[in-house]
C-alpha positions as CSV (number, residue, x, y, z in Angstrom):
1,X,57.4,-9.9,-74.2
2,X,56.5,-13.5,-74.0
3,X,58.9,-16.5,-73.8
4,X,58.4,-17.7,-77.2
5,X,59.5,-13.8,-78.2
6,X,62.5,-14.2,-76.0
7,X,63.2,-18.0,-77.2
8,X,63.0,-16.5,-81.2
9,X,65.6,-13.2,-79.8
10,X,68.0,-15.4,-78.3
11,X,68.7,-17.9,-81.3
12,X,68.4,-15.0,-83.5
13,X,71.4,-13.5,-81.8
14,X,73.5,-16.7,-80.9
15,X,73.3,-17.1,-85.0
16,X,74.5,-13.7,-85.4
17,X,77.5,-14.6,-82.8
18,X,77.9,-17.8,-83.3
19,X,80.4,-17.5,-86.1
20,X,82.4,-15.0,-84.5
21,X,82.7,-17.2,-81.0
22,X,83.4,-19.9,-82.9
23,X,87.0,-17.9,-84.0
24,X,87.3,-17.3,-80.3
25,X,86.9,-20.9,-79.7
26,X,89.5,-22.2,-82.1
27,X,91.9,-19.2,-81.3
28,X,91.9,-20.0,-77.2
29,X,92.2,-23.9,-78.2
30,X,94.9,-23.0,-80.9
31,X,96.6,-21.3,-78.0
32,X,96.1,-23.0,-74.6
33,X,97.3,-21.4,-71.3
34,X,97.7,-23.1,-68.2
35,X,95.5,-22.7,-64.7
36,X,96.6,-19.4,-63.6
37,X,98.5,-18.3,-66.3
38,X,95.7,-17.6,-68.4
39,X,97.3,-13.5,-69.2
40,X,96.9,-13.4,-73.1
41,X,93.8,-15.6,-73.0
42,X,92.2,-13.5,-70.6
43,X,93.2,-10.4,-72.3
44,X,91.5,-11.4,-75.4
45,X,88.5,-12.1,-73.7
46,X,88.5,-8.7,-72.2
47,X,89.1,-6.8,-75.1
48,X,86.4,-8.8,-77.1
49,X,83.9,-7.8,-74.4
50,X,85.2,-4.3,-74.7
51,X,84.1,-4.5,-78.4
52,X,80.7,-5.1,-77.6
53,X,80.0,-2.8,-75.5
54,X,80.7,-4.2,-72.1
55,X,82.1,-2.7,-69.1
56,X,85.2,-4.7,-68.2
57,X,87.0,-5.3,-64.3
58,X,90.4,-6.5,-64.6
59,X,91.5,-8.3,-62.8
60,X,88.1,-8.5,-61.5
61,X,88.3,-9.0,-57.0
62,X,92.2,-8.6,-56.6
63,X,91.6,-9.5,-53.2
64,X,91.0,-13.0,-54.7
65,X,94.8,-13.0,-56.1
66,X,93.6,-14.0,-59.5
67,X,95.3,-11.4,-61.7
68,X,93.4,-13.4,-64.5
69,X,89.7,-13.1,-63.8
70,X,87.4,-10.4,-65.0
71,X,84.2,-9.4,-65.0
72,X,82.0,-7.7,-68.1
73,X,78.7,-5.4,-67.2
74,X,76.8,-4.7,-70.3
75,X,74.4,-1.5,-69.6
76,X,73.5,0.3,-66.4
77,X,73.8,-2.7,-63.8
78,X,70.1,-1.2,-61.6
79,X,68.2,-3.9,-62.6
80,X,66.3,-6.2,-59.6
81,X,68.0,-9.4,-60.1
82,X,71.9,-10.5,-60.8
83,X,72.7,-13.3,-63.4
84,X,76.7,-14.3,-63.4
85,X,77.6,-16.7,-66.7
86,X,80.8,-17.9,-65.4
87,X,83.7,-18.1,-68.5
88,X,86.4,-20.8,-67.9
89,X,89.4,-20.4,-70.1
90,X,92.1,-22.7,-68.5
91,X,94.4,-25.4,-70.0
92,X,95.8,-28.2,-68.8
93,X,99.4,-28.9,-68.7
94,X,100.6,-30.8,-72.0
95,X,97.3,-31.8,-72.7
96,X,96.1,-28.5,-74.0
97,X,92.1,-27.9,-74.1
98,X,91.6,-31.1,-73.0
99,X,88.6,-30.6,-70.6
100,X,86.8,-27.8,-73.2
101,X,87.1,-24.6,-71.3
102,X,87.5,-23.3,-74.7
103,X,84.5,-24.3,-76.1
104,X,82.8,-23.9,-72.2
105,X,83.8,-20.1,-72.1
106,X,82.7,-19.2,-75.6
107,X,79.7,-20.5,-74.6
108,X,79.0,-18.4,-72.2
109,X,80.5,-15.4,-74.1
110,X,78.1,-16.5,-76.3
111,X,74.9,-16.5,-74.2
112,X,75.8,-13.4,-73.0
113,X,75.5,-11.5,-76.2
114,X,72.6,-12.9,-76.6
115,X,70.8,-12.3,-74.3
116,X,72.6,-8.5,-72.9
117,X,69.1,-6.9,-75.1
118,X,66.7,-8.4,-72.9
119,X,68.1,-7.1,-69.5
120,X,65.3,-4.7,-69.2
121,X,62.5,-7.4,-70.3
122,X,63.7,-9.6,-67.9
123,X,64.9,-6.8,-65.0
124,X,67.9,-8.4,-64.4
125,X,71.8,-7.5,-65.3
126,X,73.6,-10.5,-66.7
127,X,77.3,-10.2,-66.4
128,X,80.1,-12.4,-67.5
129,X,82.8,-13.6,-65.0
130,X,86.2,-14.5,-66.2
131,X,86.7,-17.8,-63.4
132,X,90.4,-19.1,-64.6
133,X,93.0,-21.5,-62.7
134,X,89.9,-24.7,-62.4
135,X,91.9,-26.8,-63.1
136,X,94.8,-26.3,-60.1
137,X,93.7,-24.1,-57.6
138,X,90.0,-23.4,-58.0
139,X,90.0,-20.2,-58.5
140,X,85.7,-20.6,-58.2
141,X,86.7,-21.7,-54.5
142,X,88.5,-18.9,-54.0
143,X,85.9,-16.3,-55.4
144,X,83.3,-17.8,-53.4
145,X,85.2,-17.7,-50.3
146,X,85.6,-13.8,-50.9
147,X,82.0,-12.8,-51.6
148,X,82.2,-12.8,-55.1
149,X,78.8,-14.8,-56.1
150,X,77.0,-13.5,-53.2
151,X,74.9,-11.1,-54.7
152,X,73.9,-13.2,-57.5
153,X,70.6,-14.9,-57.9
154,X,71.5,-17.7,-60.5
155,X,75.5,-18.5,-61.9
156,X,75.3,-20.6,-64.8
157,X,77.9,-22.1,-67.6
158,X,77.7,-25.1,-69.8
159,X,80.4,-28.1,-69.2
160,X,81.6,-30.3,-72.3
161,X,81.6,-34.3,-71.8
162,X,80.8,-37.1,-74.1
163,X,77.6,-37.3,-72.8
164,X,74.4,-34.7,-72.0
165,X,73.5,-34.7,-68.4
166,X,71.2,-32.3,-66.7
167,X,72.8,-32.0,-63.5
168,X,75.9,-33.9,-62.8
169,X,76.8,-34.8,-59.2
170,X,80.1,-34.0,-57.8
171,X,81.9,-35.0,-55.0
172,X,83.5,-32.6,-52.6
173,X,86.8,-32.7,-51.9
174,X,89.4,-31.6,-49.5
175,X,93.3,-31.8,-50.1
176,X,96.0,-32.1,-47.2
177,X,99.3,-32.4,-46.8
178,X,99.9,-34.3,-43.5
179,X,103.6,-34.1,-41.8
180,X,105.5,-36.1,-39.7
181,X,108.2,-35.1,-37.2
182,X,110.7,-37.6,-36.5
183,X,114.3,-37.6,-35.2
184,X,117.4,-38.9,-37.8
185,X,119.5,-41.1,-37.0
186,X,121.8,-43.6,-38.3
187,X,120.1,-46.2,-39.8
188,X,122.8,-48.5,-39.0
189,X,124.9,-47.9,-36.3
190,X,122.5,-46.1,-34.0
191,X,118.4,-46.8,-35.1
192,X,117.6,-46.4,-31.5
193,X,118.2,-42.8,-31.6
194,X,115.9,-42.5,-34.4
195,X,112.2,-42.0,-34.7
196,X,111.3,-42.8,-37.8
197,X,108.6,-40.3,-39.8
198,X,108.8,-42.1,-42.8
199,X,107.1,-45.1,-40.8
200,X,103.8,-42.5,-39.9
201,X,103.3,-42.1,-43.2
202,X,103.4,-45.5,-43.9
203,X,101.1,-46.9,-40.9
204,X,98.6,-44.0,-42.1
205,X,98.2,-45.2,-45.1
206,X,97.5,-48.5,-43.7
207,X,95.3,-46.9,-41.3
208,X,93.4,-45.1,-43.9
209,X,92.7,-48.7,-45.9
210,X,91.4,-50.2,-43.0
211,X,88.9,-47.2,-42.5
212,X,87.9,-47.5,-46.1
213,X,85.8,-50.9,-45.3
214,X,83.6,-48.7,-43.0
215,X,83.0,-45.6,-45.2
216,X,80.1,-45.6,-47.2
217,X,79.6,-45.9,-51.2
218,X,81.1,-42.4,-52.0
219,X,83.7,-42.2,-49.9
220,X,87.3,-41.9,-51.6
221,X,90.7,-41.7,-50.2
222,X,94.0,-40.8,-52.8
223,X,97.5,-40.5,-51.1
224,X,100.9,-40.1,-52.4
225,X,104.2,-39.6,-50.6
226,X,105.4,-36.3,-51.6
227,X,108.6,-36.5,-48.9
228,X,110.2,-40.1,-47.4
229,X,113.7,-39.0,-46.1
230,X,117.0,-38.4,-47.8
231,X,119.0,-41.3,-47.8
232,X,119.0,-45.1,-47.2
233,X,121.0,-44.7,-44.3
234,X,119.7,-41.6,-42.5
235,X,116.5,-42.2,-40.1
236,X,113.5,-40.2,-41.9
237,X,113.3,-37.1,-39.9
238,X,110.3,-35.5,-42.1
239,X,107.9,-37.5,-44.0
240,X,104.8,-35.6,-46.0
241,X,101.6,-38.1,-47.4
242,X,99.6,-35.6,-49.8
243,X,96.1,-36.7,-49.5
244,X,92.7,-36.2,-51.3
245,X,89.5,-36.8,-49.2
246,X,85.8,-37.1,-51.2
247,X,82.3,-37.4,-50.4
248,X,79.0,-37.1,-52.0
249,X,78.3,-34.5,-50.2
250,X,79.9,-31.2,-47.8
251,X,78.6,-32.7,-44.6
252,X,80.0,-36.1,-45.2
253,X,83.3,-34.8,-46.2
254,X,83.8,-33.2,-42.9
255,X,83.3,-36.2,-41.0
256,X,85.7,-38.4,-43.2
257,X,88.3,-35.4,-42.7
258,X,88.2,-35.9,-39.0
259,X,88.8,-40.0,-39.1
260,X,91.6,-39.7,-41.2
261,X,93.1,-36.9,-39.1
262,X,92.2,-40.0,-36.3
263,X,94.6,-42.3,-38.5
264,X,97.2,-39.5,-38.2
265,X,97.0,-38.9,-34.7
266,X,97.4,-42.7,-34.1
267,X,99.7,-43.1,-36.8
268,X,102.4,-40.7,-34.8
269,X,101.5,-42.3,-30.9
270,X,102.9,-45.6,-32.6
271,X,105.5,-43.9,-33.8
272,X,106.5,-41.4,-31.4
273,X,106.3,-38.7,-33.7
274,X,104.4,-35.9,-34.2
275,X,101.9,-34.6,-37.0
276,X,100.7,-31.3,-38.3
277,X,98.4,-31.2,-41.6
278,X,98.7,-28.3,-43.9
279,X,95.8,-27.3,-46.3
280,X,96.5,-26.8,-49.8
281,X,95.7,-23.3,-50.3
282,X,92.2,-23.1,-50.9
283,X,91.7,-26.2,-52.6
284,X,88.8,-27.6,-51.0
285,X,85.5,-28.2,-53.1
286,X,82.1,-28.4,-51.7
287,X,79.4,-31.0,-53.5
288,X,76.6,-29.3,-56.1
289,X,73.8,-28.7,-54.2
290,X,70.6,-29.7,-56.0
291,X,68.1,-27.1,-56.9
292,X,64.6,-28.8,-58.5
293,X,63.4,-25.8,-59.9
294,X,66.3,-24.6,-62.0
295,X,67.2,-28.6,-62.4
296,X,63.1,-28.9,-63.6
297,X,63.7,-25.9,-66.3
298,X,67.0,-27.1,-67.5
299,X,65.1,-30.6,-68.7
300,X,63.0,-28.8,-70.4
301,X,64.8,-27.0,-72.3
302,X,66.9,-29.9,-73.3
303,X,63.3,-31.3,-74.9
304,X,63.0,-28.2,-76.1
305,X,66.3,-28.0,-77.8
306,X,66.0,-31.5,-78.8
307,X,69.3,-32.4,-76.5
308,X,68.6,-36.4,-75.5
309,X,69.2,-36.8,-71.5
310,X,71.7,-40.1,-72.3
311,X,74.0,-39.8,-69.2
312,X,73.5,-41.6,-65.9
313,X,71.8,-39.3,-63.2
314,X,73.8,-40.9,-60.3
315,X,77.0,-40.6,-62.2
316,X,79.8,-38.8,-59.7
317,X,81.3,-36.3,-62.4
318,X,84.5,-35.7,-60.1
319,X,84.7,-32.8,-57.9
320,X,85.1,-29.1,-59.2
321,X,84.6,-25.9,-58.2
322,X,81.1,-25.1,-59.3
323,X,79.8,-26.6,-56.3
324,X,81.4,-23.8,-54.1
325,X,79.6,-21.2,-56.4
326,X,76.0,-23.4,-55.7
327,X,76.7,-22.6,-51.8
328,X,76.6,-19.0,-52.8
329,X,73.8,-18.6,-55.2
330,X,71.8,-20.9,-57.4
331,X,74.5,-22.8,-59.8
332,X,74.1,-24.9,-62.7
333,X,76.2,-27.0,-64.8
334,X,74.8,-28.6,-67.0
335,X,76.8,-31.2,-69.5
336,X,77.0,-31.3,-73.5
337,X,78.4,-34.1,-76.0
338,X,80.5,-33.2,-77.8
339,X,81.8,-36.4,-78.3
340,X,80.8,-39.9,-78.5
341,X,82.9,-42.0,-76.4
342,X,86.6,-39.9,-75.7
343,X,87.0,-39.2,-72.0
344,X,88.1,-35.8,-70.6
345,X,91.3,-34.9,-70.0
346,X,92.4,-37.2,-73.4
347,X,94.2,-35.8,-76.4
348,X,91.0,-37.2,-78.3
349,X,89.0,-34.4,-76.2
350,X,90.9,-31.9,-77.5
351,X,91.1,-32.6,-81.1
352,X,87.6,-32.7,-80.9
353,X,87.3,-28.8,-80.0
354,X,87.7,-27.3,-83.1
355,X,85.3,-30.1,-85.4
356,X,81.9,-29.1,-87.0
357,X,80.2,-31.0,-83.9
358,X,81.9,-28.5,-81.4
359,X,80.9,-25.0,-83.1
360,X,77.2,-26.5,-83.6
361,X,77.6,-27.2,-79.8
362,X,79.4,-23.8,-79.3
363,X,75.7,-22.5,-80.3
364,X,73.4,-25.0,-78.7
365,X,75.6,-24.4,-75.3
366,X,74.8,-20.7,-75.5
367,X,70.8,-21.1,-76.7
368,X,70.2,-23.4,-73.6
369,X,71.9,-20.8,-71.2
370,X,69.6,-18.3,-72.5
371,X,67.2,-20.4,-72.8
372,X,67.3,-20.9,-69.2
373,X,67.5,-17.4,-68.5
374,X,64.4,-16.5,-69.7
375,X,62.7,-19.1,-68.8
376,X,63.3,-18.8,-65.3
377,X,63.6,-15.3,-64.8
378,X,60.4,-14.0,-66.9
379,X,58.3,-16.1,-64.0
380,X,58.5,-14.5,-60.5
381,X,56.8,-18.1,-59.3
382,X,59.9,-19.8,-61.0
383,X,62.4,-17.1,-59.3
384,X,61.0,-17.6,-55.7
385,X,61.0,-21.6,-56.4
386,X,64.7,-21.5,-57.4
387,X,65.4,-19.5,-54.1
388,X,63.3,-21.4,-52.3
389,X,65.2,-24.3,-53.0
390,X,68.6,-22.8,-52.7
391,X,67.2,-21.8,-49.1
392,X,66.0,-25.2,-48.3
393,X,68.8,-27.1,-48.9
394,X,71.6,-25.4,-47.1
């Protein structure tokens, strides 16, 4: 079967879907769950997979302790090469739908209908993966951590913005909780006898703003103090700065990580207290490694699709967990419009899940994931490219 026969399959079948996803899409939006507590979304999800003929693990890797992911195997799973279309489904607090995991995960419920007929064509088993909790903990993170994406040659899913962008750069990102050991005291009557924590926190922070004028462009630093002491008059004992570190890129990251630790270290000598830094658990994201053939493909089929490329291509897009899943396998995440100028994470973004414009996304979305699909994996040359370049840049 030739591409073009592929290319007229898949939009035949994402019509055929299309209307039914789109219920899906209105129902999850209709009814939001938060990261990690995602039960009667995922459920749903399950079940609607079930329907169709899938094979269903639920929760899918316990050992990841995400009693909310699954994963849906349509046919015999003994083909040469493994394709995971990851499903987001989470919402955020309040807010609701806000960052379009409902119209995201649709889409790749979506894609993978579609294109579930042309497993044997293409010798490859495309499963869906249920990735909840992106929003808090990163459950992607996690997964990849465990094994989950290792034996996967591409993982791919669609991200909704309010512009189109090919391949969006994220930062990583590492989250601490550094704490300070002090002595109380009376604030008053004996401050000698104190050593104050709340003052380490403080002089890091200042420490940190000082390093900031010798970090390079990408460099961030965000701090809050989550614990200063308990009264006025009592000597901080404990004091606990929260801290987000980003970079451009995994290797940079590290390196920033161990000058602000140099801030805390110095920070508690001046003080005469001491310091310990906790992780969050798990939440530390790695940048999305570039891949040039899959990046090449996806262009094309935006032409193809007639999707304009009208977003920067050095705009940082944040930090998520997609970019663990790209130090596993081959990951893409590409960006759709879906609206004109709201921002994520608005109440504008998620009134606009449910419009016209988001179910004709919903389809688009799905036809340039399996659009990709084929196009790559009906080309040994493009398959050993892609992998080439995975291998390359590690």
């Amino acid at each position: 079967m030739t591409y073009e026969q592929m290319k007229e399959r898949i939009i035949a079948e994402v019509g055929k879907y299309g209307p039914e996803l789109a219920v899906v899409n209105d129902d999850i939006a209709d009814h939001p769950e938060v990261s990690g507590q995602e039960y009667e979304t995922s459920r749903k999800l399950v079940e609607l997979l079930k329907a169709h003929g899938y094979r269903t693990e639920y929760p899918y890797r316990p050992d990841c302790g995400k009693p909310t992911a699954f994963r849906g195997i349509y046919g015999e799973n003994d083909h040469k090469y493994k394709i995971a279309l990851l499903v987001e489904y989470d919402a955020l607090p309040e807010l609701g739908h806000a960052c379009g995991h409902c119209l995201s995960g649709a889409m790749s419920i979506l894609a993978g209908l579609a294109t579930r007929d042309l497993q044997d064509e293409l010798n490859a088993d495309i499963h869906l993966i249920g990735t909840p909790d992106e929003e808090d903990d990163g459950a992607k993170s996690i997964m990849a951590e465990k094994g989950a994406f290792d034996e996967y040659d591409m993982a791919m899913m669609v991200h909704l913005y309010n512009r189109n962008i090919v391949m969006p750069k994220f930062q990583a990102l590492a989250e601490y909780f550094y704490e300070f050991h002090g002595k109380s005291a009376h604030a008053s009557a004996a401050p000698w006898e104190g050593k104050n924590a709340l003052n380490a926190v403080q002089l890091m922070c200042h420490a940190v703003d000082m390093l900031r004028q010798h970090t390079k462009g990408d460099a961030q630093f965000h701090s809050i103090i989550k614990e200063g002491g308990v009264a006025p008059n009592i000597v901080p004992e404990k004091a606990v700065l929260q801290m987000f570190i980003r970079a451009a890129d995994k290797k940079y990251l590290e390196e920033l990580i161990r000058l602000v630790d140099d801030c805390a270290k110095g920070a508690a000598i001046a003080t005469q207290t001491t310091w310990e830094k906790c992780p969050q658990e798990q939440l530390y994201y790695v940048d999305l490694r570039e891949n040039k053939t899959g990046e090449r493909s996806i262009r094309e089929r935006f032409e193809e699709l007639g999707i304009p490329e009208n977003g920067p291509g050095d705009l940082l897009f944040g930090s998520s967990d997609i970019g663990n899943v790209s130090y596993a396998c081959p990951a893409f995440h590409p960006c759709l419009q879906v609206v004109d100028e709201a921002a994520t994470h608005t109440r504008e973004f998620a009134q606009a899940m449910k419009t016209d414009r988001a179910h004709k996304l919903l389809e688009t979305g799905a036809e340039l994931i399996g659009l990709q699909i084929a196009n790559i994996f009906s080309d040994e040359e493009k398959i050993a490219g892609m992998k080439a370049d995975f291998e390359n840049n590690k």
